[in-house]
C-alpha positions as CSV (number, residue, x, y, z in Angstrom):
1,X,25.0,-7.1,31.7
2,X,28.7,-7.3,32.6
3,X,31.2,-8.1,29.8
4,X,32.9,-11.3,29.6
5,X,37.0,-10.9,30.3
6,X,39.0,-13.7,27.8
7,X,42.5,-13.5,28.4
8,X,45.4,-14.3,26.0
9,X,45.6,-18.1,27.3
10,X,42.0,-18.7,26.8
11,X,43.1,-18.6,22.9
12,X,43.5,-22.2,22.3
13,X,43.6,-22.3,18.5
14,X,44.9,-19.5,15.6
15,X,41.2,-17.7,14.8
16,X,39.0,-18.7,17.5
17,X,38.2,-17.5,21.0
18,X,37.5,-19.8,24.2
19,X,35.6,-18.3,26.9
20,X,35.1,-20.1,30.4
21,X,31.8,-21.8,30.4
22,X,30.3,-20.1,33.9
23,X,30.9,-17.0,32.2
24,X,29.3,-17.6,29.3
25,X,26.3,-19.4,31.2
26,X,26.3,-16.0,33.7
27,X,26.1,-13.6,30.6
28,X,23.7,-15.5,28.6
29,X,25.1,-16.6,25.7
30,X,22.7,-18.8,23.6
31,X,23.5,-20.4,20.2
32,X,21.0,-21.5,18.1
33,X,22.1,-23.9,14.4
34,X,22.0,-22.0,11.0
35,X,18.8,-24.4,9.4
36,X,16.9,-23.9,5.6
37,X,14.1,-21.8,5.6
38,X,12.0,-19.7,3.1
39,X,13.4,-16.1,3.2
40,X,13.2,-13.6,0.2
41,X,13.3,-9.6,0.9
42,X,9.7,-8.1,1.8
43,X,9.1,-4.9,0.1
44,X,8.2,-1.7,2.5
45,X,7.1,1.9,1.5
46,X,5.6,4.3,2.3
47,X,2.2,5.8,0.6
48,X,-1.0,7.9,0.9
49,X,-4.4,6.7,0.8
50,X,-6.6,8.7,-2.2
51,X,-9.9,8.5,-3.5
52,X,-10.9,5.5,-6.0
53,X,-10.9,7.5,-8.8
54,X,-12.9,4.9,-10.8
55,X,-15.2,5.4,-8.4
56,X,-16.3,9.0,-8.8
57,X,-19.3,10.6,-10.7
58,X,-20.5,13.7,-11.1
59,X,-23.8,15.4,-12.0
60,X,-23.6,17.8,-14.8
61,X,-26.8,18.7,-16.8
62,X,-27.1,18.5,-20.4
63,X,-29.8,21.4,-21.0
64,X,-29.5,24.9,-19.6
65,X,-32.2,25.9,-16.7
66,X,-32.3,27.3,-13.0
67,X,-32.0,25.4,-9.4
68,X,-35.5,25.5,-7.6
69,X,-35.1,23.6,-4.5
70,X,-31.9,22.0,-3.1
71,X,-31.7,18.8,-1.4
72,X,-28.3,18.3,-0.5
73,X,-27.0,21.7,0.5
74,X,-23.3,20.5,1.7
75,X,-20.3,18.5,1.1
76,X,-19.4,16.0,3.4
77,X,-22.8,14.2,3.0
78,X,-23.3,11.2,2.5
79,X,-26.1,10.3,-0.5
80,X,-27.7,7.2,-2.2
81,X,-27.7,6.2,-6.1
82,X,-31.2,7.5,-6.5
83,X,-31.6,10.3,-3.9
84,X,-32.9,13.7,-5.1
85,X,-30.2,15.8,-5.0
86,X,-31.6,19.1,-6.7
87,X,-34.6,20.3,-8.4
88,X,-34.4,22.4,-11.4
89,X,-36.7,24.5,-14.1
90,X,-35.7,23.5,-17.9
91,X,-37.9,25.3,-20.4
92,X,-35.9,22.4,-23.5
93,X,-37.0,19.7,-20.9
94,X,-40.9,20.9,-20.2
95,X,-41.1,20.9,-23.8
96,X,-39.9,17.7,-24.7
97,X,-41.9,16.0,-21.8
98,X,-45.1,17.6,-23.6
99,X,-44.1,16.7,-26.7
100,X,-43.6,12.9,-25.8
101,X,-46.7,13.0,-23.8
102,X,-48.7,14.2,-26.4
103,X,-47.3,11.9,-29.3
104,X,-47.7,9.3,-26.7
105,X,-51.2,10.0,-26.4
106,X,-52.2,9.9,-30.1
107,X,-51.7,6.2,-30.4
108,X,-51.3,4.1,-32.9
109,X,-50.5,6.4,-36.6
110,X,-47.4,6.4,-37.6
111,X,-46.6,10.3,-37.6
112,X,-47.4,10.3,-33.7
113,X,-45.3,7.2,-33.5
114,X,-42.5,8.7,-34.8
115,X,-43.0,11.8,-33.3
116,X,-43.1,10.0,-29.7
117,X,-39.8,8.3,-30.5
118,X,-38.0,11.1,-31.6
119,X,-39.2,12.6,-28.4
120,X,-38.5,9.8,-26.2
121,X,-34.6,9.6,-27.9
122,X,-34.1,13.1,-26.7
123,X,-35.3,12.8,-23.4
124,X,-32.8,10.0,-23.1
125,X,-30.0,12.3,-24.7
126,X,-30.4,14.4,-22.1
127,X,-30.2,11.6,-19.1
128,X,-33.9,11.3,-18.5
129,X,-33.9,8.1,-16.6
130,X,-36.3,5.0,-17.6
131,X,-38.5,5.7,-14.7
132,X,-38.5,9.1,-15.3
133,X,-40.0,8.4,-19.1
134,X,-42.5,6.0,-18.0
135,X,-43.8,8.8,-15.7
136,X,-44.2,11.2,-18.7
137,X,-45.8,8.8,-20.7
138,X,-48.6,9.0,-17.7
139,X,-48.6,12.5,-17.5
140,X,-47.4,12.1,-14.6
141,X,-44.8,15.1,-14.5
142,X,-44.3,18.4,-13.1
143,X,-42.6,21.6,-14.6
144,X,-39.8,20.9,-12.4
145,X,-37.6,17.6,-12.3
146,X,-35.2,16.4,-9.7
147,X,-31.5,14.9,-10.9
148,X,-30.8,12.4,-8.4
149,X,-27.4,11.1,-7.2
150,X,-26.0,8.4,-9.9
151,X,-23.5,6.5,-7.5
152,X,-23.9,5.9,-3.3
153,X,-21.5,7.8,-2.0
154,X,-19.8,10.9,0.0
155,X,-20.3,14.5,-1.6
156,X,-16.6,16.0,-2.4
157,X,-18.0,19.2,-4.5
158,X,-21.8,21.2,-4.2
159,X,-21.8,23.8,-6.6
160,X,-25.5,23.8,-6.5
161,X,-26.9,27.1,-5.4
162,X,-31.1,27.8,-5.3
163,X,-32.2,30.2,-8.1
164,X,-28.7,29.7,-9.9
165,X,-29.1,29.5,-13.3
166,X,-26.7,26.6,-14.9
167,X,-25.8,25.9,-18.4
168,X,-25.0,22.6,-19.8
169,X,-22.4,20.8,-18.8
170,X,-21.7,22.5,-15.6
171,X,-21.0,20.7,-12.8
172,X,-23.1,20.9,-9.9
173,X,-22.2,17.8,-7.8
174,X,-19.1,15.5,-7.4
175,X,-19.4,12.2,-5.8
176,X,-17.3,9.8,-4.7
177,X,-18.0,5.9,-3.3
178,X,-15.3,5.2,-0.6
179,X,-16.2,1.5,-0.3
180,X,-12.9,1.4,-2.3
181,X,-9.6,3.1,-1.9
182,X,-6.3,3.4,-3.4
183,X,-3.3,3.3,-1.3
184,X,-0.1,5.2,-3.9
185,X,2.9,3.8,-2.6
186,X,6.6,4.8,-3.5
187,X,8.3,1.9,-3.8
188,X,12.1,2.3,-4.3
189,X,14.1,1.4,-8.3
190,X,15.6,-1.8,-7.0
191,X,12.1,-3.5,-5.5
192,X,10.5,-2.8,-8.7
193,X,11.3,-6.2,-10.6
194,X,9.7,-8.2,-7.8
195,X,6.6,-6.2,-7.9
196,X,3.6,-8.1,-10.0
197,X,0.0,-6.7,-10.6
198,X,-2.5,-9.0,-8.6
199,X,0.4,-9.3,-6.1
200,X,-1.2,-8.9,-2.4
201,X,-0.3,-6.1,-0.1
202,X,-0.7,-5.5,3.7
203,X,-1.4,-1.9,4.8
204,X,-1.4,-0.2,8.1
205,X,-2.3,3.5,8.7
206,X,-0.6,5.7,11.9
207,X,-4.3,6.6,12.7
208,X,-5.1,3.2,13.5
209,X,-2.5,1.7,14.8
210,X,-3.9,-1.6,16.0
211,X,-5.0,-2.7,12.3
212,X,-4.1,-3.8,9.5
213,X,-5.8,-3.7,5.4
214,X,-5.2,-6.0,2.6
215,X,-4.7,-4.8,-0.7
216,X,-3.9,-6.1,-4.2
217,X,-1.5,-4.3,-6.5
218,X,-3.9,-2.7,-9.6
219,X,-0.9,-0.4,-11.2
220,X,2.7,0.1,-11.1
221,X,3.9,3.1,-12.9
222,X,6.3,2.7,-15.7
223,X,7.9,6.3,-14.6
224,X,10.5,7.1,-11.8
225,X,10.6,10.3,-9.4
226,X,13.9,11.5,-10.7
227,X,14.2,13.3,-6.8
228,X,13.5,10.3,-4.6
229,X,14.2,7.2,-7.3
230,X,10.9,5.8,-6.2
231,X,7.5,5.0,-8.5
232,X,4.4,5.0,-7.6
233,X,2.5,1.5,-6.8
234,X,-1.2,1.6,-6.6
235,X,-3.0,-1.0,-4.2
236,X,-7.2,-1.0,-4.5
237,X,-7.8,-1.7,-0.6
238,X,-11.6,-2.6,0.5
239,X,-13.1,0.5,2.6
240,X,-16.6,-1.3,3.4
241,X,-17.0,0.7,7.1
242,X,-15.2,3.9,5.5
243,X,-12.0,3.9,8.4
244,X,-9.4,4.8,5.4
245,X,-9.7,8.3,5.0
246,X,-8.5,10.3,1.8
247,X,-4.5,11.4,2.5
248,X,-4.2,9.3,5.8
249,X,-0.6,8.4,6.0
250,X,0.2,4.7,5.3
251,X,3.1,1.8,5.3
252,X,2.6,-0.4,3.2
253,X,4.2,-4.4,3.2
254,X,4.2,-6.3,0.3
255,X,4.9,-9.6,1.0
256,X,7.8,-11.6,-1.3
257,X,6.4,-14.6,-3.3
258,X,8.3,-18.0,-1.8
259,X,11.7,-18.5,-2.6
260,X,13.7,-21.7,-2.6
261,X,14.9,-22.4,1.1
262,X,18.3,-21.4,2.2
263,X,20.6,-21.8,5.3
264,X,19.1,-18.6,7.6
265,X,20.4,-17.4,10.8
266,X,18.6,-15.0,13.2
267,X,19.4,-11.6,12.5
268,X,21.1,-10.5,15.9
269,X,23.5,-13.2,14.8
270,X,25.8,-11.6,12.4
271,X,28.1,-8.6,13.6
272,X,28.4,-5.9,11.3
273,X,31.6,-4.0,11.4
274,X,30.7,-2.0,8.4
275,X,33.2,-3.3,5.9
276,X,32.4,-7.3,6.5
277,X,29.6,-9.7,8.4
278,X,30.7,-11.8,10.9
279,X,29.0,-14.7,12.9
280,X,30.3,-16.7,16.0
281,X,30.3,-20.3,15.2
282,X,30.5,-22.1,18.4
283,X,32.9,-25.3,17.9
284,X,32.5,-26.4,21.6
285,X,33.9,-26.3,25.1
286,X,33.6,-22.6,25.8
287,X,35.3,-22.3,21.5
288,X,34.2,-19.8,19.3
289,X,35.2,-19.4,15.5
290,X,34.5,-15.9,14.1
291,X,34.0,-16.4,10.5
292,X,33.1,-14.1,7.9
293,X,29.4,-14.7,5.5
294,X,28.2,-13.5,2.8
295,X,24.2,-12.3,3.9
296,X,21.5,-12.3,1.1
297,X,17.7,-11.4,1.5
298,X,16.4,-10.4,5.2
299,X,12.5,-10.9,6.2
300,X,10.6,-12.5,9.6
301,X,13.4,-11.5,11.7
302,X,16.1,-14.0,9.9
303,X,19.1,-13.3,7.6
304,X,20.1,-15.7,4.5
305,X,23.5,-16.7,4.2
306,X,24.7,-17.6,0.6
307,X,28.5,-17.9,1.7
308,X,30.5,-19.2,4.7
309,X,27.9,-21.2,6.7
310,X,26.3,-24.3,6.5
311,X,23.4,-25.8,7.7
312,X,23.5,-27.4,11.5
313,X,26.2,-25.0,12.6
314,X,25.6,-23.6,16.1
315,X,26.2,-20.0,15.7
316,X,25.7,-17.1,19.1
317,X,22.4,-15.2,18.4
318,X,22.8,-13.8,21.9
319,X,25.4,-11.5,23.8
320,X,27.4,-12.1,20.4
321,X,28.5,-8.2,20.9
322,X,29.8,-9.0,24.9
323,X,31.9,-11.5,23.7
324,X,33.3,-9.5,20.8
325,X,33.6,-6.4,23.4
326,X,36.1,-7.7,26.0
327,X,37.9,-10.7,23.9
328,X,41.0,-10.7,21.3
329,X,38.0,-11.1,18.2
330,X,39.8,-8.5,16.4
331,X,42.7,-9.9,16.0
332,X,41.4,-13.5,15.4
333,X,39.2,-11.8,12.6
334,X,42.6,-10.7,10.9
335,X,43.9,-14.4,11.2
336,X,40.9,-14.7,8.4
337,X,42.7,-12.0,6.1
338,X,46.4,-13.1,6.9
339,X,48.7,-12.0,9.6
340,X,49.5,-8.2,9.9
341,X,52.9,-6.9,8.5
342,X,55.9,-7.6,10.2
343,X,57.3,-3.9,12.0
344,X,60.3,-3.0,10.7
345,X,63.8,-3.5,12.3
346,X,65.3,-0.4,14.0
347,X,68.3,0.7,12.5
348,X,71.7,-0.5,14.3
């Protein structure tokens, strides 16, 4: 696009430009008023999405005894609460299932009673499960018993080996349910205030580019990264068909709540020199006034102005920069400031 010449007569009045109008119409210039609208700073960051960690279990015997058979034999699978995952040999737990059995059996006296639910509180100690018990109590049991998976999930650890002897407390399974995910976002000192638990979120992840997640805020740490002057937010984000993936890099958006309207102008309207904003009002008849604002918050592609611009005023949103390029704005932006110093007289 060509620039637009203004010459020294085209200055009709101290502080503004004038422009010829075919010009302007070849170039494109286009105003558009300053009106109210609703616009308050929308948070960005950036973040990582990580495991639920509510959402993890593990399966860790309580009685020593040896791996027999092995269902699951490899991370990366994915189980179901319930679903054999190992079976193991426990000489503690063969004996307490005979034990129970046997009380069970004797009926109604009161030593066999008490024997049965001493028995039976043991078995539970030891994470016997309900249907488990009622099993025993038919004799329905084996030497062995399979521990099943506790949650529905994806398996992160297998530490289960056949024939390994494990003592209790060892863990021979991790689990973890990826219907949920976190996304940790490092949101910057200054956003902090605004942020609220609850608060929604909109996430989008570089490996699918074409979709978006909602969130809500669950945590926002009370410490700062003394290195990047960011803490970390975390968002809960529902992973029903399992596309967020564990350390998939994320943005994250977090709206602002509403805010009390305020004369707005589109952003390519103001003309940043670095030291001050500027805007071209147009007054008419090819006229343009530079005049300096104050901007506030930015968001959907509009700026706030809290100083130097009302509402209704025609400011150029377009080819703003052509006119400044080619005309005598700079020295009608120091007519705002005051006229420059007068050179000094040479010496006779």
């Amino acid at each position: 696009m060509d620039y637009i010449p203004v010459y020294e007569k085209e200055i009709s009045t101290p502080g503004t430009v004038q422009v010829d109008t075919a010009r302007l119409q070849r170039a494109g210039v286009r105003t558009e008023a300053a009106s109210l609208r609703n616009v308050a700073n929308e948070i960005q960051a950036t973040g990582v999405v990580a495991l639920d960690q509510s959402r993890l279990a593990v399966v860790a015997p309580r009685v020593e005894g040896w791996i027999e058979h092995v269902y699951v034999g490899a991370p990366g699978l994915s189980v179901q609460a319930g679903q054999p995952l190992v079976e193991v040999y426990s000489p503690e737990l063969v004996q307490l299932q005979d034990e129970y059995r046997l009380a069970h059996e004797a009926g109604g006296a009161s030593a066999a009673a008490t024997l049965a639910g001493s028995a039976l509180k043991r078995l539970e100690n030891l994470g016997i499960t309900a249907s488990q018990v009622r099993d025993i109590a038919a004799g329905r049991y084996d030497r062995t018993l399979k521990l099943s998976a506790p949650i529905s999930g994806i398996v992160l650890k297998k530490n289960a080996v056949l024939g390994q002897r494990f003592m209790p407390g060892e863990q021979l399974y991790e689990i973890a349910d990826p219907s949920s995910m976190w996304v940790v976002a490092k949101v910057f000192e200054h956003d902090l205030p605004a942020l609220r638990t609850g608060s929604p979120a909109i996430i989008a992840v570089s490996a699918l580019p074409n979709r978006t997640f909602e969130g809500t805020i669950s945590f926002v740490s009370p410490q700062i990264d003394i290195g990047t002057r960011t803490a970390d937010v975390r968002i809960n984000v529902a992973n029903a068909d399992g596309a967020l993936r564990a350390d998939m890099y994320a943005t994250v958006r977090i709206p602002a709540p509403a805010a009390s309207p305020v004369v707005a102008v589109p952003n390519s309207a103001i003309i940043d020199s670095g030291t001050r904003q500027v805007v071209l009002v147009a007054k008419g008849d090819g006229r343009f006034e530079p005049r300096a604002v104050t901007p506030g918050a930015r968001n959907g592609g509009f700026t706030a102005i809290t100083e130097g611009l009302k509402e209704g005023e025609d400011v150029v949103v377009e080819a703003a920069f052509l006119i400044d390029a080619e005309s005598n704005l700079r020295s009608a932006l120091q007519s705002i400031s005051g006229p420059p110093p007068a050179a000094a007289e040479p010496k006779p």
